[in-house]
C-alpha positions as CSV (number, residue, x, y, z in Angstrom):
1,X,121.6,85.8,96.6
2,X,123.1,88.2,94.1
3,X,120.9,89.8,91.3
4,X,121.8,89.6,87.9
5,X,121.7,93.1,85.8
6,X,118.3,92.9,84.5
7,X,116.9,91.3,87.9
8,X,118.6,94.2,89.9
9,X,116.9,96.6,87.6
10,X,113.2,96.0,88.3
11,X,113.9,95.4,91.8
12,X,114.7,99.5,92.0
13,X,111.1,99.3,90.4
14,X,110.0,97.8,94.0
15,X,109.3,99.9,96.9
16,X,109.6,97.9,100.8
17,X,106.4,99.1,103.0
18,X,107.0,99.6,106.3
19,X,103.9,100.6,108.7
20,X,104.5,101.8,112.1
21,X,102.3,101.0,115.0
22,X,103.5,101.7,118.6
23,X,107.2,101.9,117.0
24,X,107.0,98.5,115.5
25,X,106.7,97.3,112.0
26,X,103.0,95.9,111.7
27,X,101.4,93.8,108.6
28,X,98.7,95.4,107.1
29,X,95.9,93.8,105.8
30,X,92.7,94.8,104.3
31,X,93.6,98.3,106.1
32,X,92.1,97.2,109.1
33,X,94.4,99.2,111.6
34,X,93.0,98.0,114.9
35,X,93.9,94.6,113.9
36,X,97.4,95.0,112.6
37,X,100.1,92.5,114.1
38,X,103.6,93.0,114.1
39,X,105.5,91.5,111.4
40,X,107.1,88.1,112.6
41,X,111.0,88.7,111.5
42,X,113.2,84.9,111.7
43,X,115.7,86.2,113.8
44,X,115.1,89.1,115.6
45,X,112.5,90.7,117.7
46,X,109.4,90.5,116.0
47,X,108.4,94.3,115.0
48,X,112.0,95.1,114.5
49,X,111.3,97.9,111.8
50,X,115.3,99.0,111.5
51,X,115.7,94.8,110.2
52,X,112.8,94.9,108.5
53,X,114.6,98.2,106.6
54,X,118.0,96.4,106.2
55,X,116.8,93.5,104.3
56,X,114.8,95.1,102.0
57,X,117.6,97.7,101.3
58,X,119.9,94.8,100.6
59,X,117.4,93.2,98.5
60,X,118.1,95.9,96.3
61,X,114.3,97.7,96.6
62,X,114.3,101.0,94.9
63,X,113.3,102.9,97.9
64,X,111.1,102.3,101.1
65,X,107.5,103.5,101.8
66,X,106.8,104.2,105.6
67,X,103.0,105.2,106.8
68,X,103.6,106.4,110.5
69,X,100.3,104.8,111.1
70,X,100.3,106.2,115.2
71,X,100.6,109.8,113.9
72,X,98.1,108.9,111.0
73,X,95.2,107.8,113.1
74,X,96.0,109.5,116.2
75,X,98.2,112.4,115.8
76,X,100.7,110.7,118.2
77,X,104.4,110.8,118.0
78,X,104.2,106.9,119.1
79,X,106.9,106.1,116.4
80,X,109.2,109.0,116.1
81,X,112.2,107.7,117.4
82,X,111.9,104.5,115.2
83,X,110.9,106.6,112.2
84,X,113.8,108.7,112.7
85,X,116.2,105.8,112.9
86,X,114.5,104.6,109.4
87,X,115.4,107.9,107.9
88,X,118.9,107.3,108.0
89,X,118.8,104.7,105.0
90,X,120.2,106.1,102.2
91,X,117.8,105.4,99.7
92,X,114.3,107.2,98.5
93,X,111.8,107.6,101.0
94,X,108.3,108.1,100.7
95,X,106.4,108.6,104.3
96,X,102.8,109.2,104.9
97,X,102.3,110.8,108.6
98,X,98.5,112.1,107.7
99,X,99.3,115.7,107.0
100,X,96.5,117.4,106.6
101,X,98.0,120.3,104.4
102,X,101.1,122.4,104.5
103,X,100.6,123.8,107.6
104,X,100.8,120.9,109.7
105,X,104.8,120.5,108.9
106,X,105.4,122.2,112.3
107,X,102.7,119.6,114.2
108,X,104.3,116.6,112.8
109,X,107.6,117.1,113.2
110,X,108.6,117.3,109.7
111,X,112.0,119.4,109.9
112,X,112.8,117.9,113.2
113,X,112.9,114.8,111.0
114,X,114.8,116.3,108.2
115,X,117.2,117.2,110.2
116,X,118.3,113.6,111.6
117,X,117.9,112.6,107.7
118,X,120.3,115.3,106.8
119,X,122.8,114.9,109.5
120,X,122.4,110.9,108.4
121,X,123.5,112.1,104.8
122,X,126.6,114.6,106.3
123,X,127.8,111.2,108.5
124,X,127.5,108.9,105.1
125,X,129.5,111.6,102.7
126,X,132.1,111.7,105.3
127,X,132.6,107.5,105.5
128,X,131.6,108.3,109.3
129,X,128.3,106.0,108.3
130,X,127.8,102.9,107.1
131,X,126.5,102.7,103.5
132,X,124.2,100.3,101.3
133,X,125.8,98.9,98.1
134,X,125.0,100.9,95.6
135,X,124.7,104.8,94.9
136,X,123.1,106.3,98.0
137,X,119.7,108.8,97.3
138,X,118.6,110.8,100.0
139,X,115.0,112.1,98.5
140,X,112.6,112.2,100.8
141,X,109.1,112.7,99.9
142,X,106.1,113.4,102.2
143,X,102.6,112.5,101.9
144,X,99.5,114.6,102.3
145,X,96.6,111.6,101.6
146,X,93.3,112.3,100.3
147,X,91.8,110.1,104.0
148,X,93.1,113.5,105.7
149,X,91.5,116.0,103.5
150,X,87.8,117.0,103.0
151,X,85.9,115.8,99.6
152,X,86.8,119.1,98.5
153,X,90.5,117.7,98.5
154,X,91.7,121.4,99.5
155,X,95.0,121.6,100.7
156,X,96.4,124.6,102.3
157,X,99.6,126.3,101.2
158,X,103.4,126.7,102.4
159,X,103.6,130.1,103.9
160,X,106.0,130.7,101.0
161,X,103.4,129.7,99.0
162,X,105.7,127.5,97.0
163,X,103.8,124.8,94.4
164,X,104.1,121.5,96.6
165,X,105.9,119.7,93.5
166,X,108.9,122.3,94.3
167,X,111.8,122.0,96.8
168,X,112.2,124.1,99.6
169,X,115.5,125.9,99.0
170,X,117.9,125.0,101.4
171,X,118.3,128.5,102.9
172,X,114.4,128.9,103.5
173,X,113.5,130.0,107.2
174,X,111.3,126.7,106.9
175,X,114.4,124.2,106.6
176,X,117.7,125.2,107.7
177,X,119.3,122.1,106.0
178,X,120.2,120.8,102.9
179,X,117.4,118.2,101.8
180,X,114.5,120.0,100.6
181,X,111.1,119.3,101.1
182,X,108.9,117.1,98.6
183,X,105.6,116.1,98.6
184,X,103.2,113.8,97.2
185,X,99.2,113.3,97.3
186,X,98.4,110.0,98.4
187,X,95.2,109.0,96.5
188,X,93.4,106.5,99.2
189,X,91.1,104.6,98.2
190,X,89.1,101.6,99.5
191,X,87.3,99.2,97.6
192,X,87.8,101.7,94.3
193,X,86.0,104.3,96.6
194,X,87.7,107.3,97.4
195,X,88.7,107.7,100.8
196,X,88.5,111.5,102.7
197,X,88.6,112.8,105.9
198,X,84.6,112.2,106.0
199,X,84.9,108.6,104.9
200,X,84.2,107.3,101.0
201,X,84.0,110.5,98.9
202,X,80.4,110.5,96.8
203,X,80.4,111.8,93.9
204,X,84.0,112.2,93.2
205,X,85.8,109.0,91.3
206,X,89.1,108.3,92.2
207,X,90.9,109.5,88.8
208,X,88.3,113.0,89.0
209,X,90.6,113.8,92.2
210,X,93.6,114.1,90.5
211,X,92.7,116.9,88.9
212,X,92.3,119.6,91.7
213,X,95.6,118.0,93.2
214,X,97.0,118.5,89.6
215,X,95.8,122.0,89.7
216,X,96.9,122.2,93.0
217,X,100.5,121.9,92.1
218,X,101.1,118.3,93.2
219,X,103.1,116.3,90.6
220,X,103.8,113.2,93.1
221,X,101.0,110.1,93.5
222,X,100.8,107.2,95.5
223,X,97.7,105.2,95.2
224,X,96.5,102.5,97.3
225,X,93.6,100.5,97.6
226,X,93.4,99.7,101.2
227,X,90.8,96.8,101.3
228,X,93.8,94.9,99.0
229,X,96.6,95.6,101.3
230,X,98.0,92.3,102.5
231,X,95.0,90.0,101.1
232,X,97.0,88.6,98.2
233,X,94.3,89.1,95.8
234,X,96.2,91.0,93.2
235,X,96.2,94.5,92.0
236,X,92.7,96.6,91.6
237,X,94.0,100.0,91.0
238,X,95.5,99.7,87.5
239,X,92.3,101.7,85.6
240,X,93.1,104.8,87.8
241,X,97.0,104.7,87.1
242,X,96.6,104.2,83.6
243,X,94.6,107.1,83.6
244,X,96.9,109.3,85.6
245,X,100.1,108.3,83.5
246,X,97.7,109.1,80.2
247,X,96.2,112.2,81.5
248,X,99.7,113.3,83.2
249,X,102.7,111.7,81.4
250,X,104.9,113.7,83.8
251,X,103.2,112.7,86.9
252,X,105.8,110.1,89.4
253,X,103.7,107.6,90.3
254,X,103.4,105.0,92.8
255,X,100.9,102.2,93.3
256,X,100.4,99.3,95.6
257,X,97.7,97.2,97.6
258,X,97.8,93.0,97.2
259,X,100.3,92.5,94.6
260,X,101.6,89.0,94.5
261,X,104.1,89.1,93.1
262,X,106.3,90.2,89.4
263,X,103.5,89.1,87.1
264,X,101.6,91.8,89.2
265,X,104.0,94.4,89.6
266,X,104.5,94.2,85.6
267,X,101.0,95.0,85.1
268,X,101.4,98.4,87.3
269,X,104.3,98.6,85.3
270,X,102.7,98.5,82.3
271,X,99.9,101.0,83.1
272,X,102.7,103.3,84.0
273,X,103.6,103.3,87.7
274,X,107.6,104.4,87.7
275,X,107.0,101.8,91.2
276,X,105.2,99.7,93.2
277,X,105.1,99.3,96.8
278,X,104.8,95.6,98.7
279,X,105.3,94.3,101.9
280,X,104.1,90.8,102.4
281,X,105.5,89.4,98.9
282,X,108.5,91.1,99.5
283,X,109.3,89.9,103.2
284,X,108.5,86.5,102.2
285,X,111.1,86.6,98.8
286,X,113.6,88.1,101.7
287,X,112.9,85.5,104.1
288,X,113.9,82.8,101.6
289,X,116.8,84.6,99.9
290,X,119.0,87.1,101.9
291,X,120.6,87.0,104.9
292,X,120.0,90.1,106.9
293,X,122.2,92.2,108.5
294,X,121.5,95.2,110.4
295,X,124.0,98.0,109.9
296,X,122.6,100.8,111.1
């Protein structure tokens, strides 16, 4: 199905979700992790993440969202390979692998990845790659989420001590290649409770933790109720992203958990999000309207 101008438009507005379990796409829901199942894909293996990535990319999503949810609840490197082989899409990326601060970038692996993303973008700018209609991005933005962190929400520096909402140089001794580093806080949050590392954060509301990330120099969100993931019952984080967007109007922000559909989407929209992430909406519109092709 081909989208019309103002269709193809808010469909950059949508980021595809992929979570990794064991190297396999799973579906999330209600962010019950021991229970996830992987995703059931028409025709092809059922898990196949790399499909899963080509059809939302010729959807026409804005970007993908990928939570490495092996490395995330176990440290494990369970779904490197297929993460790396996800990083070769050339379109935004957002991935959550539960750093824990700035220092674990050697512990998961994070210029090892950049490196296959890099070599990805050097293949595509020489027409030795295959490319997705469209002008390719190759931003690549990690994750540090507040589950990882202690209710304090400190997060250790860069050795550099670079401000996490500025690129690496390309000539740092931390990344010898040419896409820089990025990073986002990843506001977690489960039934409007704030998640941290010690489980549901008393005495600190969801929109009070944006400010010692703020102060902390992070200029990226991504907030996600985890109870809503995959239920279908619509969006319940809208209060806290209008509140970031009116407290930080230069904030990027990102918001998801049981959207239905555009009428919900357009109310993140409308409290500011720049996008919103879905999965199980999403793979459902796909399943009825595109016909994938992997090409990677």
């Amino acid at each position: 199905m081909r989208a019309n101008q103002d269709e193809t438009l808010w469909r950059r507005k949508i980021f595809g979700v992929i979570d990794l379990k064991g190297g396999r796409a799973v579906r999330a829901i209600a962010g019950d992790r021991d229970r996830y199942q992987p995703v059931r894909l028409a025709d092809a293996p059922d898990g196949d993440a790399i499909r899963l990535a080509r059809g939302y990319c010729d959807w026409g999503v804005g970007g993908l969202y990928i939570a490495d949810l092996d490395a995330i609840c176990h440290g494990s490197g369970d779904s490197l390979e297929t993460l790396g082989k996800l990083l070769r899409f050339p379109v935004p990326i957002w991935c959550d692998r539960g750093l824990r601060g700035f220092d674990d970038v050697d512990h998961f692996e994070i210029k090892s990845l950049l490196e296959r993303r890099s070599a990805a973008a050097a293949a595509a700018a020489t027409g030795a790659h295959g490319r997705i209609a469209g002008e390719p991005s190759w931003d690549i933005v990690w994750i540090i989420p507040t589950e990882k962190l202690d209710a304090s929400l400190s997060v250790s520096m860069l050795p550099e001590e670079l401000p996490p909402n500025r690129e690496t140089p390309a000539n740092s001794s931390l990344l010898p290649h040419p896409i820089s580093l990025r990073w986002a806080a990843g506001i977690d949050l489960r039934d409007g409770a704030l998640l941290c590392r010690e489980g549901e954060a008393r005495g600190s509301t969801p929109s009070a933790s944006i400010a010692p990330l703020w102060a902390a120099g992070f200029t990226r969100f991504c907030v996600i109720d985890l109870a809503a993931v995959g239920t279908g019952k619509g969006p319940t984080t809208e209060e806290i992203c209008r509140e970031i967007r009116s407290r930080y109007p230069d904030a990027k922000l990102l918001a998801g958990g049981g959207g239905r559909g555009i009428a919900d989407f357009q109310g993140w929209w409308e409290c500011g999000c720049d996008a919103v992430l879905s999965a199980t909406w999403l793979q459902a519109e796909i399943a009825v309207s595109e016909n994938w092709e992997i090409n990677v």
